[in-house]
C-alpha positions as CSV (number, residue, x, y, z in Angstrom):
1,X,-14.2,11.6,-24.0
2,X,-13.7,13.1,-27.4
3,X,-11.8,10.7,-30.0
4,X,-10.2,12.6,-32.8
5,X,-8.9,10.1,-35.8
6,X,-6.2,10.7,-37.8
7,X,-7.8,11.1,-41.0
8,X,-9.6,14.6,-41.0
9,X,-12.1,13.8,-43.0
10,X,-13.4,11.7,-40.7
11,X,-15.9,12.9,-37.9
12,X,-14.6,12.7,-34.2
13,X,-15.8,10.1,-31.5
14,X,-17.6,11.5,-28.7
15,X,-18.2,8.8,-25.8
16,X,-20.0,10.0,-22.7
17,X,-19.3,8.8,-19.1
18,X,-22.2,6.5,-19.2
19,X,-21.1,5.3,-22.7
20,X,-17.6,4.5,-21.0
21,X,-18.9,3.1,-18.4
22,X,-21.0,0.5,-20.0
23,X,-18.2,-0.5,-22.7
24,X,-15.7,-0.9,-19.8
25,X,-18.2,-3.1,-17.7
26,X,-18.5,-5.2,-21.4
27,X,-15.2,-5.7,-21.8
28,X,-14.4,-6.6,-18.1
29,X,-16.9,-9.4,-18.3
30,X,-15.6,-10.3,-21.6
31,X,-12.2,-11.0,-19.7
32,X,-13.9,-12.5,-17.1
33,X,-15.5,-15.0,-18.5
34,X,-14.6,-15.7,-22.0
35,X,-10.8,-15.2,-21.0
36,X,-11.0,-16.5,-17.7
37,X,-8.7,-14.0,-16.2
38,X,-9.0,-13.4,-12.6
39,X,-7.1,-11.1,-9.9
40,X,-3.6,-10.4,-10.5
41,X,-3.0,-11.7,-13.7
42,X,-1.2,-10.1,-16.5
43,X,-2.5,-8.5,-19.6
44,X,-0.5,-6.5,-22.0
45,X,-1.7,-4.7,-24.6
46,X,-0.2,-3.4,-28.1
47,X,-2.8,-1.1,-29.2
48,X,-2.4,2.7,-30.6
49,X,-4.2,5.6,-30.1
50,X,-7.7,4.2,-29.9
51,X,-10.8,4.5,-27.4
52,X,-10.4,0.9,-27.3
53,X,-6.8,1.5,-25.3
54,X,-8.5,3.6,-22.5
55,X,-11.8,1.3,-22.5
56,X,-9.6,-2.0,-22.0
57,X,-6.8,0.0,-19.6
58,X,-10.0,0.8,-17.2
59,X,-11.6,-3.0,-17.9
60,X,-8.4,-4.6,-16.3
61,X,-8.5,-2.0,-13.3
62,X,-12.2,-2.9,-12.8
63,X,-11.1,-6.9,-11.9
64,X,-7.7,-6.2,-10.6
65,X,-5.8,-7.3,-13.7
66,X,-2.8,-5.6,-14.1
67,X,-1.7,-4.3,-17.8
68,X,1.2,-3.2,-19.6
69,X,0.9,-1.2,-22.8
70,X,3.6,-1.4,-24.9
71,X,4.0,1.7,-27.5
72,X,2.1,0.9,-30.7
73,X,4.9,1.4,-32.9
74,X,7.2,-1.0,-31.6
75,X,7.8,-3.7,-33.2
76,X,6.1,-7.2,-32.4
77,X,9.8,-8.4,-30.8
78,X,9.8,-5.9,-28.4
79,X,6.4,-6.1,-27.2
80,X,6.9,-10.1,-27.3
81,X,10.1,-9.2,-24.7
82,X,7.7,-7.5,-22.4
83,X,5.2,-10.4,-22.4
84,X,7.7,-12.5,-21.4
85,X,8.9,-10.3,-18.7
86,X,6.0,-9.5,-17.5
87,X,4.1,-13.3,-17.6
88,X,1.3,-12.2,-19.8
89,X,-0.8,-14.8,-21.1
90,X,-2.8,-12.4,-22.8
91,X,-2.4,-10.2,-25.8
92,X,-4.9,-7.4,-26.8
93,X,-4.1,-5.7,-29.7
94,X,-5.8,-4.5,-33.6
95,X,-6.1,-5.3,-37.1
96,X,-4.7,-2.4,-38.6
97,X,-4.5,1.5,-37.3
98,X,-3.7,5.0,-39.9
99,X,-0.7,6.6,-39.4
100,X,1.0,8.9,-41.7
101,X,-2.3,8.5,-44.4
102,X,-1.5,5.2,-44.3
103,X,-3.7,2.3,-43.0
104,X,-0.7,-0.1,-41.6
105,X,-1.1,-3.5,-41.0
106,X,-0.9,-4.0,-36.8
107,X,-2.1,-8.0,-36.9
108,X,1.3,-9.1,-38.0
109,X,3.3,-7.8,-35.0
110,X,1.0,-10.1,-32.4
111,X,2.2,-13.2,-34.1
112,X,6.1,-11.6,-33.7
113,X,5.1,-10.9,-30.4
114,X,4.0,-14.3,-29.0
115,X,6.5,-16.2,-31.4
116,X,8.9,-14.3,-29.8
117,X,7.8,-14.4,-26.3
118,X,7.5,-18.4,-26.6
119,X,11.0,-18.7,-27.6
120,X,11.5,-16.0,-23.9
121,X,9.7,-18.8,-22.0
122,X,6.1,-17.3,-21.9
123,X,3.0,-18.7,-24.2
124,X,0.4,-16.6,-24.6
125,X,-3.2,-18.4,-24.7
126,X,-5.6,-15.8,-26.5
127,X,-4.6,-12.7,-28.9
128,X,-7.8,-10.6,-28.6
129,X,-8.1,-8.3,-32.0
130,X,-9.9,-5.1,-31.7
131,X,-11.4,-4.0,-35.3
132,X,-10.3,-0.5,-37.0
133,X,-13.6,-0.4,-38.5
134,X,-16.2,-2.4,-36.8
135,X,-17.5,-5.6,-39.1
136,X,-14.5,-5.3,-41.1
137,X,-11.3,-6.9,-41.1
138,X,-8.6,-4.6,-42.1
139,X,-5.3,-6.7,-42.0
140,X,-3.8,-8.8,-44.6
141,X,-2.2,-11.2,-41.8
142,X,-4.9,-14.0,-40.9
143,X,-6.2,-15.0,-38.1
144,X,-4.5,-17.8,-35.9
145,X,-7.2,-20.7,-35.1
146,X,-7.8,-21.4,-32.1
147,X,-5.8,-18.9,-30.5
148,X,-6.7,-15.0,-32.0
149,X,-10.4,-13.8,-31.8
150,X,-12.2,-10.4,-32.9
151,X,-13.4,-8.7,-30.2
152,X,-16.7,-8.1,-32.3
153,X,-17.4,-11.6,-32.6
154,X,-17.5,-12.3,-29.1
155,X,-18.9,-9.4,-27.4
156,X,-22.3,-10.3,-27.9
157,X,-23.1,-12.4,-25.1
158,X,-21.6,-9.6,-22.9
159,X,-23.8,-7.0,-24.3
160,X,-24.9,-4.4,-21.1
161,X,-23.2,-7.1,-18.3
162,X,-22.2,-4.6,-15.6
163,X,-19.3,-6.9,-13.4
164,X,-18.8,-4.9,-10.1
165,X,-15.1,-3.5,-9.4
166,X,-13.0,-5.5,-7.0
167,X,-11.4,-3.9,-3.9
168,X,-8.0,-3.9,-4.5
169,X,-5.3,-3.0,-2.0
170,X,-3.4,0.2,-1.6
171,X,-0.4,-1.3,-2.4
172,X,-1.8,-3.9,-5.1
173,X,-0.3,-3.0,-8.2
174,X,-2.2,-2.0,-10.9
175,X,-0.1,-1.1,-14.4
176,X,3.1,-2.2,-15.4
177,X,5.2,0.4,-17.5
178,X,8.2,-0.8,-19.3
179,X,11.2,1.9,-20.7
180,X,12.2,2.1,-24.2
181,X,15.1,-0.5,-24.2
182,X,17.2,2.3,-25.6
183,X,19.9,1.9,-22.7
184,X,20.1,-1.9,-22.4
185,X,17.0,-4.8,-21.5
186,X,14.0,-2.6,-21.2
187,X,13.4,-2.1,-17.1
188,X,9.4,-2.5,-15.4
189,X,7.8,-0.1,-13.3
190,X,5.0,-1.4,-11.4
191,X,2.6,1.5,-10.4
192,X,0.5,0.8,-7.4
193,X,-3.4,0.9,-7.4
194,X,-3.0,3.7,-4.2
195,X,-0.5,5.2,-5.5
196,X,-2.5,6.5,-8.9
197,X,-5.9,7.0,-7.4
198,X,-3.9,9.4,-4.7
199,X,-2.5,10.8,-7.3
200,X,-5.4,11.8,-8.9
201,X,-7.0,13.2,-6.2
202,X,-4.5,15.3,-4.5
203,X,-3.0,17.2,-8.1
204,X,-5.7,19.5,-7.6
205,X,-4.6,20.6,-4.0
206,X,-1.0,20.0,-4.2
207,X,-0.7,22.3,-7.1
208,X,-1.9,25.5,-5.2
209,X,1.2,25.0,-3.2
210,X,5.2,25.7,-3.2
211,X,6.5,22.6,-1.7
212,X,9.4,20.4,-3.3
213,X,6.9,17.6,-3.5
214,X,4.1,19.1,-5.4
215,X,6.3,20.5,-8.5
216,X,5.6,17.7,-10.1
217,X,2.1,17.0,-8.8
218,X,3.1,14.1,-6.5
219,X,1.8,14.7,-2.4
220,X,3.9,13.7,0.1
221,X,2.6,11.2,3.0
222,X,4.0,10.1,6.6
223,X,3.8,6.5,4.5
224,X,5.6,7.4,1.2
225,X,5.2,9.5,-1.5
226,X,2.0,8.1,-3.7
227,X,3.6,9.1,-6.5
228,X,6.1,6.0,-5.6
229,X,7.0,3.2,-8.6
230,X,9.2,0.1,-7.8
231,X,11.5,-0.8,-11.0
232,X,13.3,-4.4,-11.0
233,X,14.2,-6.9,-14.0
234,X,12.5,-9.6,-12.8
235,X,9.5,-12.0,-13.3
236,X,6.4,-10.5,-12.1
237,X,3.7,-11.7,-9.9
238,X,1.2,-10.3,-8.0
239,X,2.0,-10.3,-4.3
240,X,1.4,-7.5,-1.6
241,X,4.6,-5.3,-1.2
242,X,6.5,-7.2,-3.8
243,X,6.9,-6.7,-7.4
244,X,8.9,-9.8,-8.3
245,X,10.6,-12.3,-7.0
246,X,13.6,-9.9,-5.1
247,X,14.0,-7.1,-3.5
248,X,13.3,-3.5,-5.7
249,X,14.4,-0.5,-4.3
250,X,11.4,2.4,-4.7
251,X,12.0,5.0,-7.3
252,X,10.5,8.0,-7.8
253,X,8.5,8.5,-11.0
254,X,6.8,11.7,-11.6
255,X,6.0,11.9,-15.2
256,X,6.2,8.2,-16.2
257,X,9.0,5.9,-16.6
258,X,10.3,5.9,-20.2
259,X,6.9,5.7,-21.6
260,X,5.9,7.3,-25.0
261,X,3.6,8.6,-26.5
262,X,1.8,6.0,-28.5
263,X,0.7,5.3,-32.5
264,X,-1.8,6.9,-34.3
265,X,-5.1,5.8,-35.3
């Protein structure tokens, strides 16, 4: 993976697959254990362009958790809405992040966020702070006791744990993605585990052929498309062939479902 800040003076990241694998592993038993989260939970992250974003995505998938990342330039409201929505007790997020040439403070939308997802119904337990710059904080917004934590001050203990992937269901969902609210209450599409690894796999072979179904990369199967979200408004929870608590018509979603493109770094 090759990282490219936004500052050019500044040299690129280059992570390797085993480098990736061991930070994921690290950060999954960091979630494990120091967060106690556990199959099917909810996590959503407000991060921007980062390795860190990719690193944590690919931690959750490793124990089952499912995320939602919320676009790093929306405001701490809207990604407190989504909490809510989407029963996260868990908020990952960073200090500060460039964008423009400017270093901009990111800290002070998590405590918008879980203010306003407490006044939704939802409290969030932990606010995990990645670092901009490692041993540095960058934000002017301090620190909640008791409830935010740098990442780099707890990650030692975790230091090369390797936690082994749980088996997860087809059908078990896997990431929430939430559109932009611009049309009303922002809508949840839940994107099942199956669904994206089959995805993966058959692009390569479906796009050597003229079928309706691969134009957008998405094979077809006697069972459903994989390329198959579920939208509804509800509450979310983590049960086999439900989304929420009512039925959800299936919708297709080739390219995403109002995502964007996210903040700069």
């Amino acid at each position: 993976m090759l990282w490219v800040p936004e500052q050019e003076s500044k040299q690129p990241q280059t992570i390797t697959y085993q480098e990736l694998y061991r930070r994921v592993n690290e950060f999954a038993a960091l979630l494990r254990y120091h967060c106690g989260l556990k199959t099917g939970d909810r996590v959503t992250f407000h991060l921007p362009m980062v390795p860190e974003l990719p690193i944590a995505m690919l931690a959750c998938a490793r124990l089952g958790v499912i995320h939602s990342q919320v676009f790093g330039g929306f405001s701490g409201i809207a990604a407190g809405g989504r909490i809510a929505d989407s029963g996260s007790r868990v908020l990952i997020t960073m200090d500060a992040y460039h964008r423009n040439g400017t270093l901009i403070d990111h800290k002070i939308k998590a405590d918008e966020a879980v203010a306003e997802a407490r006044q939704l119904g939802q409290d969030v337990d932990k606010v995990l702070v990645f670092s901009r710059y490692p041993g540095r904080y960058s934000s002017p917004t301090p620190m909640v006791n008791g409830r935010d934590e740098l990442v780099d001050d707890i990650a030692g203990p975790y230091r090369g744990a390797v936690v082994e992937p749980v088996s997860m269901p087809a059908e078990a969902p896997l990431f929430l993605m939430y559109t932009s609210g611009t049309t009303g209450k922002p809508k949840g599409c839940q994107h099942s585990t199956g669904g994206y690894l089959s995805y993966v796999t058959g692009r390569p072979s479906t796009t050597r052929t003229s079928t309706s179904a691969t134009r957008t990369g998405v094979p077809r199967t006697s069972a459903g498309s994989p390329g198959t979200a579920t939208s509804c408004t509800g509450r979310w929870r983590w049960a086999p062939r439900a989304c929420c608590t009512r039925a959800c018509p299936p919708t297709r979603m080739p390219g995403g479902c109002g995502g964007s493109p996210n903040g700069s770094a």
